[in-house]
Structures are given as C-alpha cells and as structure tokens.
N, C-alpha and C positions, 0 to 999 in steps of 0.2 A: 504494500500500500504506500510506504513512505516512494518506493520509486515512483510510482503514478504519477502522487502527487509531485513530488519535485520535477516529473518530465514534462505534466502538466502545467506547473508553475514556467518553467522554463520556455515553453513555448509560448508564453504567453496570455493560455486560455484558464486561467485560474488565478486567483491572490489570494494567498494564505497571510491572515493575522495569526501571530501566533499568541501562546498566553491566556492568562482570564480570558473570556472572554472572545476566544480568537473563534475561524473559523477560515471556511473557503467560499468565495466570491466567483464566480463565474464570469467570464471577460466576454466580451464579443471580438473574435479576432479581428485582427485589424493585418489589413490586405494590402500589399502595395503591387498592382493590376502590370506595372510595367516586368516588375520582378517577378512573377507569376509566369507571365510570357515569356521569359527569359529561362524560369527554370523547364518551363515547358521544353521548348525548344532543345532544351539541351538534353531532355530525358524522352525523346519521340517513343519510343521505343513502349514506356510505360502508359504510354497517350495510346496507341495503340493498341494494345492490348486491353485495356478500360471498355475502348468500343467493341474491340472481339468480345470480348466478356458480357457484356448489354446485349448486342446483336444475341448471342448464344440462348445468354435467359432472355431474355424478351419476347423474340421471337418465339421462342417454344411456351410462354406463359400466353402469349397474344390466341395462340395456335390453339392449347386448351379452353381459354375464353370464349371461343368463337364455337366449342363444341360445350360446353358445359355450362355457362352463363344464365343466371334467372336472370325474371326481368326485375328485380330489387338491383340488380347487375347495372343494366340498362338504364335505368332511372338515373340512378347515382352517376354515371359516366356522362352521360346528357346535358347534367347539371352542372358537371364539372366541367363539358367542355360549353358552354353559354359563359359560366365564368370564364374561361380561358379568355374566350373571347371579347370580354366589356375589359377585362385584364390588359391585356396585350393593345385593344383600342386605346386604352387610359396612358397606358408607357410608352407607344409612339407619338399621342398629343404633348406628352409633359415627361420627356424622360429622366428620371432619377432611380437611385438603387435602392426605394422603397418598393417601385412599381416595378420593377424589374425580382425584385424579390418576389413582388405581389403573385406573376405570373409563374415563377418559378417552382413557387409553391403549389398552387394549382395544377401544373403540368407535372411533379411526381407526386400529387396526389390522382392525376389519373393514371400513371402508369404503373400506380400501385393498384389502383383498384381492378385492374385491367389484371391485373397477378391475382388476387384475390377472387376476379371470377374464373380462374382457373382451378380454382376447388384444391390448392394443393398446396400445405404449408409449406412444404420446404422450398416450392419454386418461389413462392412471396418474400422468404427470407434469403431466398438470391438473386432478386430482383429487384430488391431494397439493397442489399448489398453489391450488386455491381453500377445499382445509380449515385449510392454514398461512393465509390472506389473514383465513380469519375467525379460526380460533381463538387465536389471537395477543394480536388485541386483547380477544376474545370472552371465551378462556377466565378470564381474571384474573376476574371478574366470579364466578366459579362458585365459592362456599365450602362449597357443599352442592351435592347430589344431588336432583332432586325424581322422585317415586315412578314418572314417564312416561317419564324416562328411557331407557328398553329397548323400549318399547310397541311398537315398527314394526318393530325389528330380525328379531324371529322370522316374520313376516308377505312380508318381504322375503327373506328366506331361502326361505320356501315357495314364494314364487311364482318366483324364481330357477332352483330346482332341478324345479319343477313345466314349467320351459321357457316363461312366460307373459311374455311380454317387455316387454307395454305395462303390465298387470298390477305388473310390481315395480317398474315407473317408476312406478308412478301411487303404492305405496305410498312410493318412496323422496321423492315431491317431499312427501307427505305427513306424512313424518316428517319433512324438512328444514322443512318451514311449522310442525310443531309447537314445533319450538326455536327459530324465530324467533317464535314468540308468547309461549311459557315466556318469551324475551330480552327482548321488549317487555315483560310486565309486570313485568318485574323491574325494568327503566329507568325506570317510572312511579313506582315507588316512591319 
C-alpha cells in the first residue's frame, strides 16, 4: 500500500497530508497536450497496439450485441446517442475541455453499453479495459472535437438493432480505424 500511494503521490494524482488528521486528496491530473504528443510519437508502437486491442474486443462485443441485445439494450443506446449528439453540436459551437469531456463521456458510455448488450461479463471488463488502455494516454491529446466524431455511432446502432452481427462489426472496426487516423494526423503535426 505504502508503494501505491507514494507512486500515486509521485505522479501526481494524489496529496497525502500526513499526521493528525492527515489523509489523501485526489488531484485531477494535469496534462501538458504538446508532451503527450510527443510521448506518443515516440512510443507508436504502444498507440498501436491500444487500437488492435479495441478493434479485437469491440468488434466481437458489437458482434454479440447485435445477436443478443433487449430492447432495454436499444433504449439506452438511443438515448445515448441523441446525447452524443446535442454533445458534440455544443463542442463544435463553443469548444473547450468541459464539452469535449462532455462528449467523451457519452461516447464510452455507449461503447460500454454496446459490451453490456452482449450478455457477457468478461467481454464488458475488456472493453472497458482496452478503452481505459487507450484513452488515458489518448484522450489528453483531444482539446477539441472534430466534426466525425459521431459519424459511425448511429450506423452501429442500426445494424445492432437490425440483428446484423458481422454488419456492426464491420462498422465498429470502422469507426475505431477512423480515430486512429483522426490520432495519427494529429501526431504528425
């Protein structure tokens, strides 16, 4: 425990008072977007791998969903992506890293729930785990929204609920390759 916390401490994401009275604080890390892209850069290797990882589960969660899915499934997905979308219209009128967050949030809570209608815990706790593998490092990089953002999201939905099962895999690897290509030309810059 004491490493945690000192690793913790160390990076950043924690302040230990010690003492009467002491305890631990939890930080909000704090991101410098240029050095991000820099570490990136210099680590392609593990950028890549993130996206094989996502593609692998996602794809095969999307695939399940699209055979397994209630419509409590459907509802919730629906809903989320309407929010996506007033989300994503709000961040390209006024962009900052609230709104940007805003949608963020919303789009791995549908790619969670998209795991979750695939009836299958362990695929959900590796589809939450290879969207934390990437967005971690990933998301710091993202000060803005670009306007493709959402472009698969509703297309994946259809085919889902349509019961097409190779169909919304094919869209979701599709839409995972579009943000790894939005990510690369952003790294080029």
């Amino acid at each position: 425990v004491r490493t945690a916390v000192a690793a913790l401490e160390r990076d950043g994401l924690i302040a230990v008072r010690r003492g009467r009275g002491g305890g631990f604080t939890v930080l909000a890390p704090v991101y410098d977007a240029a050095e991000m892209r820099r570490e990136m850069r210099r680590n392609k290797r593990a950028l890549r791998d993130a996206f094989d990882y996502r593609i692998v589960v996602e794809t095969g969660a999307t695939r399940l969903a699209a055979e397994r899915h209630r419509s409590m499934d459907l509802s919730a997905l629906h809903k989320l992506l309407v929010g996506m979308d007033t989300a994503l219209d709000i961040a390209l009128g006024e962009q900052s890293a609230q709104h940007v967050v805003d949608f963020q949030t919303l789009d791995s809570a549908f790619h969670l729930r998209i795991a979750q209608a695939a009836q299958n815990e362990q695929l959900l706790d590796a589809v939450a785990d290879a969207r934390r593998r990437m967005w971690l490092p990933i998301g710091a990089i993202f000060g803005r929204l670009e306007t493709n953002a959402n472009d698969y999201h509703e297309s994946i939905l259809e085919a889902i609920e349509n019961r097409e099962p190779e169909l919304a895999a094919t869209r979701m690897t599709e839409h995972i390759n579009d943000t790894r290509h939005t990510i690369e030309a952003w790294l080029k810059r």
